[in-house]
N, C-alpha and C positions, 0 to 999 in steps of 0.2 A: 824284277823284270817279269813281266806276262810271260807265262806259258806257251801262249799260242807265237810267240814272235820268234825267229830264227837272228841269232846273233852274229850280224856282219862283220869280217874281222879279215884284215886285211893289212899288207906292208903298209902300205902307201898311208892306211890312217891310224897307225901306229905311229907314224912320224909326222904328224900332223899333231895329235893330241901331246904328244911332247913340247910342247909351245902352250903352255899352261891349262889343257885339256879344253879350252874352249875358242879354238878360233883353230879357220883352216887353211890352208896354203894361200898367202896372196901375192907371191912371184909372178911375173907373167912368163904364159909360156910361149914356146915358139910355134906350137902346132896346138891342133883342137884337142881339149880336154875332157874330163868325165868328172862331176866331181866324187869325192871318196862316198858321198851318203847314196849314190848312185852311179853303181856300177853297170853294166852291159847284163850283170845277171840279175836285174835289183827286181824284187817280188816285195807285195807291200809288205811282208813280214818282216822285212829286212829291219834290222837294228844294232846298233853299233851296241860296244861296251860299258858306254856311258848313257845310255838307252835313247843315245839319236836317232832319229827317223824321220823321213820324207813322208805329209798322209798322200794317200791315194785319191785323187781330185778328181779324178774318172766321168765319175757321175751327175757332174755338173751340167746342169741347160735342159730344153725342153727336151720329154720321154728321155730323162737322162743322157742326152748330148748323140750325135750320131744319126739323127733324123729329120726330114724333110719335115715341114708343116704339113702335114696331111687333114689337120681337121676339119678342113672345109674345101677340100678336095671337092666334093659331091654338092655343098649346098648351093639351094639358091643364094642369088645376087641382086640387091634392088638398091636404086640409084637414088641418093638425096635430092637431087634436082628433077631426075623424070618423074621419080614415084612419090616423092612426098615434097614437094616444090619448095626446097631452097633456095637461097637467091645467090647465085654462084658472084654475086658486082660487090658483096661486102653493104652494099648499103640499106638494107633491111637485116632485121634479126633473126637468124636461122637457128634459134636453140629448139621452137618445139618439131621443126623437121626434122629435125639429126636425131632427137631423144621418142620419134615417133618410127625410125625408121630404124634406131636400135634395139626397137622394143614390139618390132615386126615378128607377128608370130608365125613359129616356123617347125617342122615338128621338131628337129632340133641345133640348127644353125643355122645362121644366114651371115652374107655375106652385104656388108653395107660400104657401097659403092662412091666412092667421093672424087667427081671430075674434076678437071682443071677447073681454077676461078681460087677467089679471096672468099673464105663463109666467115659471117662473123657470127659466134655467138655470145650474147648479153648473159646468159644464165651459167647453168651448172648440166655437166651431162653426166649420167650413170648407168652403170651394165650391170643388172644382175642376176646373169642369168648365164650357162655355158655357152659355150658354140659361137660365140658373137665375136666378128670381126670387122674392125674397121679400115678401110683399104683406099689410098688415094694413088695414083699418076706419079707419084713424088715428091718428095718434100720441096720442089720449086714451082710445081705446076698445084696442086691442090693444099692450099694455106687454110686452116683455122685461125682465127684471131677470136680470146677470148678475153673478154672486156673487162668480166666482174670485178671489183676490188672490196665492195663492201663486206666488213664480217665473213673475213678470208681467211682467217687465222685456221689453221691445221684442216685445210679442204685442198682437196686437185678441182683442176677447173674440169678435168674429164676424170672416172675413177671407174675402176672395175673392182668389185668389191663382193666377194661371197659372204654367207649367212651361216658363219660354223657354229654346226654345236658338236659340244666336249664329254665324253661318257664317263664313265668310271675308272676307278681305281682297278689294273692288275699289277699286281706289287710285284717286284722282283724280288726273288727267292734269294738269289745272288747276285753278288754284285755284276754289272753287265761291263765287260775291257773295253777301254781302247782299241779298238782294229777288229772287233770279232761284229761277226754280220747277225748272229742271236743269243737271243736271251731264254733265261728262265724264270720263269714266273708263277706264283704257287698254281694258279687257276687262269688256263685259259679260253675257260669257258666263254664262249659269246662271241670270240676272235674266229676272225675266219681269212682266208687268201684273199688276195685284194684291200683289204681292209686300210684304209692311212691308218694311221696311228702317230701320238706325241709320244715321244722318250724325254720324260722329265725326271726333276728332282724338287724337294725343299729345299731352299737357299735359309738353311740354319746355318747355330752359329758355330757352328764344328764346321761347316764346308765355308764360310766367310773366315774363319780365323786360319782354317788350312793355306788361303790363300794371303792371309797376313791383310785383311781389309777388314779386320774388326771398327776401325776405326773410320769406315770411307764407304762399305758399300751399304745403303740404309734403304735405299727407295724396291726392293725386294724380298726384305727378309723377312724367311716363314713366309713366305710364298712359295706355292709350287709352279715353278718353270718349264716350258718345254723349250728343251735343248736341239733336239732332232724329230728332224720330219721325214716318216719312212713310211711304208706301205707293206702290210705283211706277205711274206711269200709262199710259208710251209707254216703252220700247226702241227706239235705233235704231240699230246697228250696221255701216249700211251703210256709212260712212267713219270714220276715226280722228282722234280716240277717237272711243269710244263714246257717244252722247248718252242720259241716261237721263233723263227729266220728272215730276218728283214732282207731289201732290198738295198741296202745303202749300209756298210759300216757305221758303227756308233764312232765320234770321233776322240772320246772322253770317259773315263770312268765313271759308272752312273752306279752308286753306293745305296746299298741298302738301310746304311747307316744316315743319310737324307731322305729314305723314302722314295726311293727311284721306282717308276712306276710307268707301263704304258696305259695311255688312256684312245679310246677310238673317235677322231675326230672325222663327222658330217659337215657337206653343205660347203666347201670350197670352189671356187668358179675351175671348170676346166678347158683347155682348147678355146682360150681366149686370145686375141693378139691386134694389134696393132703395123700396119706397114705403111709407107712409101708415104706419109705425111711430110707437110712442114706446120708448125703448131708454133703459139708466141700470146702472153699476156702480157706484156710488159703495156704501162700505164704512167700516169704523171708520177716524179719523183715522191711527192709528198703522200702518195696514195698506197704506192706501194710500200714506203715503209712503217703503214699504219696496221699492218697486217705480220702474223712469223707464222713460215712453215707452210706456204702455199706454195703447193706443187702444180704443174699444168697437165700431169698423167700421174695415175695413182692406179698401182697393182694392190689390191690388200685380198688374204687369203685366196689367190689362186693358186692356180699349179699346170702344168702343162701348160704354159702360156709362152710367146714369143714377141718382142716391140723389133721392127726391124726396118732401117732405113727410116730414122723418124728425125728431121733437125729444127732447131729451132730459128726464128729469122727476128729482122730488128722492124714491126710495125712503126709506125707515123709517129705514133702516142709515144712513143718508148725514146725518144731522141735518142735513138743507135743501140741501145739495150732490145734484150730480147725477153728476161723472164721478169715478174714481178717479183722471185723468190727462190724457189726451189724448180727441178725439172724433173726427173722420174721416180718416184719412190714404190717400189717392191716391197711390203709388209706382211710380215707371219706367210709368207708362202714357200712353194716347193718347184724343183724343177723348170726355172724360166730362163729364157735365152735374151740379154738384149745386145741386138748386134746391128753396127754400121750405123751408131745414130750418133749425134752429136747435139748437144748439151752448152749453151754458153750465155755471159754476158746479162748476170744477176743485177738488179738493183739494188733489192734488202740482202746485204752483208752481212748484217750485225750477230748480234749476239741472239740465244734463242732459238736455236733450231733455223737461221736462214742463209738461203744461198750453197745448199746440199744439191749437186746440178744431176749427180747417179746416187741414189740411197737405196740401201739395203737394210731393213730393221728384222731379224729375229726371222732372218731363212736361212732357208736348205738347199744347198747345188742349185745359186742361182750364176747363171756364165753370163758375164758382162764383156762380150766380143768386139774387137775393133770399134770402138767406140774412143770420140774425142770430148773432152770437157773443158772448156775456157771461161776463167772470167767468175770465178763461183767463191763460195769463204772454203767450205772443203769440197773439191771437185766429184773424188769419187770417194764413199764415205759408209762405213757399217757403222750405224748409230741404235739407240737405246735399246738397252735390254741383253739377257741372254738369247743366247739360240743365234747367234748366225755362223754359220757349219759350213766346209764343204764349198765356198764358192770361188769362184774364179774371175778372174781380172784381167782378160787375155788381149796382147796386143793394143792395149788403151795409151790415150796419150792425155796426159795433163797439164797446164799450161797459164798462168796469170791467174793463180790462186791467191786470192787476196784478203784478209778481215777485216771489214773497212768500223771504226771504231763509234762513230756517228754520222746520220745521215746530213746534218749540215757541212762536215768536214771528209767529204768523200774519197780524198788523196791519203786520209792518215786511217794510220792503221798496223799491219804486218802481215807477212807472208802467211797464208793459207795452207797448210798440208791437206792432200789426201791423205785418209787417214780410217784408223781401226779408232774407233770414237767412243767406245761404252761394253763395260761387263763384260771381258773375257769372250771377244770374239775367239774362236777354234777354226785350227787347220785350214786355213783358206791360203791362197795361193794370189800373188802378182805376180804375172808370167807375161813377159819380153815387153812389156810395157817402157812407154817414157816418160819421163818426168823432168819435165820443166820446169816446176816449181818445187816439191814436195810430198813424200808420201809418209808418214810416222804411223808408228806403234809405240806406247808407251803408257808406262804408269801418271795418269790423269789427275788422282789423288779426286779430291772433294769436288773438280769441274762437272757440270752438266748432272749433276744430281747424286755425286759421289759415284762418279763414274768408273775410278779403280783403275786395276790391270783391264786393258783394253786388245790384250791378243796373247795367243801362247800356241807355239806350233805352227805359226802360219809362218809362209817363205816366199823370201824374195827372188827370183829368179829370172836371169838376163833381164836384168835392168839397164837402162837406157836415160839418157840425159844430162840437163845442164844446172839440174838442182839438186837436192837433200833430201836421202834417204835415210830413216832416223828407226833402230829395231832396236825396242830394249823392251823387249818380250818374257812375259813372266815363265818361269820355268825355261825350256828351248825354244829359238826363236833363228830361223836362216836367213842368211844372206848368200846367194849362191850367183858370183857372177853379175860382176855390175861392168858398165862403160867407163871410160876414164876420165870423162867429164864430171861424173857424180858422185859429190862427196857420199860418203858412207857413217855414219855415226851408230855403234853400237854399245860405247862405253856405261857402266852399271850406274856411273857417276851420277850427280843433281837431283832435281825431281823427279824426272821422266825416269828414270833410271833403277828409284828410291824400290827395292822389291826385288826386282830383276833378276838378280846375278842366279845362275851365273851368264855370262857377258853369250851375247848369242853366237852363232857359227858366222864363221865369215870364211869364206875360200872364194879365191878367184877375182877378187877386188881389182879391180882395172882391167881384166882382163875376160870379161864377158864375151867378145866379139868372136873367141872359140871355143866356147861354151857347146860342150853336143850332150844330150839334143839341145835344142835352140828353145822348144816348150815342152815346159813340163807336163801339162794336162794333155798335149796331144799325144805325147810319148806315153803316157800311160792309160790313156784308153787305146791304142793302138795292143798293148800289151794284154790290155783285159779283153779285151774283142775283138782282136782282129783285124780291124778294120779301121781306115782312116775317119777320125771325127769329118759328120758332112757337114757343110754349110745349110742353114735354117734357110729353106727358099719359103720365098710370096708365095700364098696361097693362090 
């Protein structure tokens, strides 16, 4: 057990762990409960004797959760139709206004303005640059319709997308814990306050065979990974090693014996966002599924970024569908907020990366708030790669997740999980979420590229709904408080399972509804700060 972690020990799960040390009370009670891994005095050190622990999710959403959009507080605002003549009737092509009027120079933000009306655009639009926001009236009063379909494979139809570069090697001196906020590193020279930085490792074959995927995980080995995306706080150099103090807990042990290493990454977009749209590519049957992995918003390497109030709608073209594919995808970035949007109503199901309606690939504390997804193969979905850490899934609701098997035969198929989908997602949290259809964690085996163990340490919490929750979570994995509508499956048993044991926590099964607190993320940034997490307002 780490040094730095304070070992919770307590009646109550002392008699709980008597029941084959891995599963926790699921009586229902008569009054509101706490469960045993969180107590009323629970500190993120806290850990049981078996070395369970809740991580600290705190730090999720933009500037680390708890703040207003302020980035363009101050900027100007110039209008797609007064300033650079859109055609707000849909029947002319508006992509070089939009892409004229986001690339409006400003000294450092601007605000791009979108009135009511239908804009259609035929092209591709891209932001690369900070400050830039794009702002409509609502997602019923100002629609985008965007058309493209040709050679759409792995594009968004709009993308915000920064230009990172990656520095060097500072090798960790020691190995850096789970739960501690610094490291040491032989040389921290060149590191400074402020600084982002990646926390990686090599994916050799000592940390593939630690986790029993000698035989599964292929598509990264001997590669170096970034796991976590943090920003440095304090330097301190005056003795050896080096002490560097991040802003974010690591969530995982980062081994010397891998090659753990911080490197200084440039050039990510910041104070980027998206509001009060309605947005929609969907296209003829046959077009869209000539296409995988076409998103209609793409976040890649931002940070400080917020999508808020953005829904999709069913154009002409689309006979009642809304996307040709995919809906939000968040890639390699940090600290984003998307909140109150809704996501539905995919063409291309199939196989290949389609019909992902919330994607999260290889981030850090990104908060995906009251947010609805219908209609998608996985609705809300962590896919390829390591590195996604720390994020949250708060108050979502999921619903008519479906894998439709061929596009000729649109009715067959199987139910769709939301789901931890690739490489050892860490510590992320579903909090009071519902699920309609499904949300899974499990061992994937050779799927999607030898995909593997797909989560470890992440928790379920007041769960909701009329479907299947499926945690067979490598190493520990929670179940904390579900509805009595919603089957629970956490048995080590089958495929999904094959790795597992031991079998993840389960307490409070049926009896969610007096579950305190209610959320887990707001409850512990309330603890960390003081103060109640705020709602991301419209700039």
């Amino acid at each position: 057990m780490s040094a730095w972690r304070t070992l919770l020990v307590l009646p109550a799960l002392f008699g709980l762990m008597a029941c084959g040390g891995t599963s926790g009370a699921e009586e229902p009670a008569d009054e509101a409960w706490r469960s045993a891994l969180y107590p009323a005095e629970w500190t993120p050190e806290a850990t049981d004797e078996a070395g369970r622990f809740l991580p600290d999710v705190s730090y999720a959403g933009y500037r680390g959760g708890g703040s207003a959009f302020l980035a363009v507080a101050e900027a100007p605002v110039v209008d797609v139709v007064d300033d650079f003549g859109a055609d707000p009737t849909g029947r002319t092509d508006a992509t070089a206004a939009f892409q004229a009027a986001l690339d409006h120079a400003s000294p450092s933000s601007v605000v791009v303005h979108v009135p009511p009306g239908l804009f259609r655009v035929d092209g591709l639009l891209a932001v690369s640059r900070s400050g830039v926001v794009l702002r409509g009236e609502g997602p019923f009063a100002s629609r985008i319709l965007f058309t493209r379909h040709e050679s759409m494979t792995g594009k968004s139809h709009l993308t915000f997308r920064g230009q990172p570069t990656v520095g060097g090697d500072h090798a960790l001196a020691v190995d850096g814990e789970a739960g501690a906020d610094a490291v040491f590193v032989g040389d921290a020279t060149g590191l400074a306050v402020g600084d982002d930085v990646l926390v990686g490792w090599t994916i050799t074959e000592a940390f593939v065979a630690e986790h029993g995927m000698s035989d599964t995980w292929q598509a990264f080995n001997e590669t170096w990974q970034a796991f976590f995306r943090r920003e440095v706080r304090t330097v301190d150099t005056s003795s050896t090693p080096h002490r560097v103090q991040l802003d974010v807990p690591l969530r995982y042990v980062a081994r010397v014996r891998d090659g753990a290493s911080l490197r200084v990454e440039t050039g990510p977009l910041e104070e980027v966002g998206v509001f009060d749209l309605g947005l929609a590519n969907a296209v003829g049957w046959d077009a869209a599924w000539a296409n995988a992995r076409v998103h209609v918003l793409g976040l890649v390497n931002v940070q400080d970024a917020c999508v808020q109030n953005v829904r999709t709608y069913a154009p002409a073209a689309g006979d009642g569908d809304h996307l040709q594919n995919g809906g939000i995808l968040v890639s390699r970035s940090k600290r984003v907020t998307l909140a109150d949007c809704r996501m539905e109503r995919a063409q291309n199901r199939g196989g290949g990366g389609c019909g992902y309606l919330f994607e999260i690939l290889q981030c850090s504390e990104v908060l995906t708030r009251d947010c609805v997804a219908v209609a998608g193969r996985h609705n809300f979905i962590q896919n390829w790669g390591f590195g996604t850490t720390g994020c949250v899934w708060l108050r979502c609701h999921t619903a008519e997740g479906f894998a439709v098997s061929t596009p000729a035969l649109p009715f067959v198929g199987q139910l769709g999980l939301s789901e931890y989908h690739h490489s050892l997602a860490m510590a992320n949290v579903v909090d009071g979420c519902r699920v309609d259809d499904g949300w899974g964690a499990g061992n994937r085996h050779l799927w999607s590229s030898g995909a593997g163990h797909t989560a470890t340490g992440c928790v379920f919490w007041n769960v909701a709904g009329e479907g299947v929750l499926r945690s067979r979570q490598f190493g520990w994995g929670y179940v904390i408080g579900t509805a009595a509508g919603l089957a629970v499956e956490t048995s080590t048993g089958g495929s999904a399972g094959e790795g597992t044991e031991p079998a993840d926590w389960r307490e409070g099964i049926g009896d969610g509804a007096a579950l305190e607190p209610r959320s887990l993320y707001e409850d512990q940034f309330r603890r960390r700060t003081g103060n109640d997490p705020e709602s991301v307002r419209r700039p």
